[in-house]
N, C-alpha and C positions, 0 to 999 in steps of 0.2 A: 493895497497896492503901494502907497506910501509907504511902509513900513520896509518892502520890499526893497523898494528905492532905495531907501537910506540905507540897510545892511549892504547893497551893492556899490551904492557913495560911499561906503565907509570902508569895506574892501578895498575899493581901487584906489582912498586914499593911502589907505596903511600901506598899500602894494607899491606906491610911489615915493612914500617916504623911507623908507623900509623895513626889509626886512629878513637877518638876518642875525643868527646870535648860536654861539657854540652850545649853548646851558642846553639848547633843545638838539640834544645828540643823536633821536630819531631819524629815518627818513622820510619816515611819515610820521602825521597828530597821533596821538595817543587812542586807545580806543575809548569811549563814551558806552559806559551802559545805564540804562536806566531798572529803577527795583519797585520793584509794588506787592507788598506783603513778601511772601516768601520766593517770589518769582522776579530772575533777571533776564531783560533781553537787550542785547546789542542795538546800537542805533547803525545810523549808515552815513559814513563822511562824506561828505557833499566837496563844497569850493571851501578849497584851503592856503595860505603861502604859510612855507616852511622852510626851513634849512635849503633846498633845493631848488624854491623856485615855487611858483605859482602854478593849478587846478584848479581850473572853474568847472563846473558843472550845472545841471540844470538846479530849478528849487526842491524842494521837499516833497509839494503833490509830483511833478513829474521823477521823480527821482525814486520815491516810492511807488510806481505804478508795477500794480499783478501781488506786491505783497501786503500779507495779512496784517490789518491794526492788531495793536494788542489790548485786548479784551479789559475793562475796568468797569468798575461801578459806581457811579457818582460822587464825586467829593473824595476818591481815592488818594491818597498820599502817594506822590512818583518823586523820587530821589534819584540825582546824578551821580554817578560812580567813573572814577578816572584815576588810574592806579600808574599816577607819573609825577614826577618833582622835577619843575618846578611847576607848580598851580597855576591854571590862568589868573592874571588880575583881574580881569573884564570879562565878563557876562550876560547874556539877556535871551532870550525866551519869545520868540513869535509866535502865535497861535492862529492856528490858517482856518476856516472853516467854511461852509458855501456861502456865507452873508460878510463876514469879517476877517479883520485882520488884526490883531491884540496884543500887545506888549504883556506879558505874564510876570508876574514879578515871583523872584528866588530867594528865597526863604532859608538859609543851612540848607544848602543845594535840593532845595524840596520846592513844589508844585502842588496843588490840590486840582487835580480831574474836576472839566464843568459836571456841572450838575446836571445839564439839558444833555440827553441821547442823542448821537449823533457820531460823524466821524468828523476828527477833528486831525489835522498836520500842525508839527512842531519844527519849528530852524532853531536848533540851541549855538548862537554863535558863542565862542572864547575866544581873547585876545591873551597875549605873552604880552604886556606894554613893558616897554624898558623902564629902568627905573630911574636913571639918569639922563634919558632924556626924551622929553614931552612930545605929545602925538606921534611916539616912533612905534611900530609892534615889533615886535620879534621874533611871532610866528602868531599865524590867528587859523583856525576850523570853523567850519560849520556840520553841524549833525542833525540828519536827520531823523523822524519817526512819526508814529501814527497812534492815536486812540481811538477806539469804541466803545463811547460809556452806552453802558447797553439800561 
């Protein structure tokens, strides 16, 4: 629940300070997929500000409700794939599960699946931080997905 907190303190600061910048000439985030072995699948954009303006949405478990985890086996290697220039600066990885709430740490955009069975939700947030000036974003996503280490 803290963890939650603080992604949505850290949202509506960036949403306050702002946020806005040509370099992201989408009008929406870029799409997020994630890969495991020879298999990729699409995440799903949650709460974003962007070039246009600010979407909130709900979290990740509600956000994901009726769709299917994607299937892994313990200690599976998951890698992010985002096919847009310029790269987010900023990064980080919640791992949602019916007991906790986890910071994940990112690796060359890679993750290792828990070891323990179970289903597990992910909020992969990215920031745009500007580079000339401090605490500003320039555009930030959240994405979400789902695992089943079976």
């Amino acid at each position: 629940m803290k963890k939650q907190l603080f992604l949505f303190l850290t949202l509506i600061i960036f949403t306050l300070v702002g946020c806005s910048n040509d370099e992201l000439s989408d009008e929406k985030p870029p799409t997020v997929t994630v890969k495991l072995a020879n298999e990729t699948h699409e995440t799903k954009l949650g709460t974003y500000c962007w070039k246009n303006g600010c979407v909130d949405t709900a979290g990740p478990v509600e956000l994901l409700e009726g769709t299917e985890p994607i299937k892994v086996k313990p200690d599976s290697k998951i890698t992010f794939s985002m096919d847009f220039q310029p790269k987010p600066t900023e990064f980080h990885l919640l791992q949602i599960s019916e007991e906790n709430e986890n910071e994940i740490t990112i690796e060359n955009n890679s993750f290792l699946a828990p070891t323990n069975k179970g289903v597990y939700y992910y909020s992969f947030g990215v920031w745009w931080m500007d580079a000339e000036s401090e605490n500003v974003s320039n555009g930030d996503a959240f994405y979400s997905f789902s695992l089943e280490v079976e």
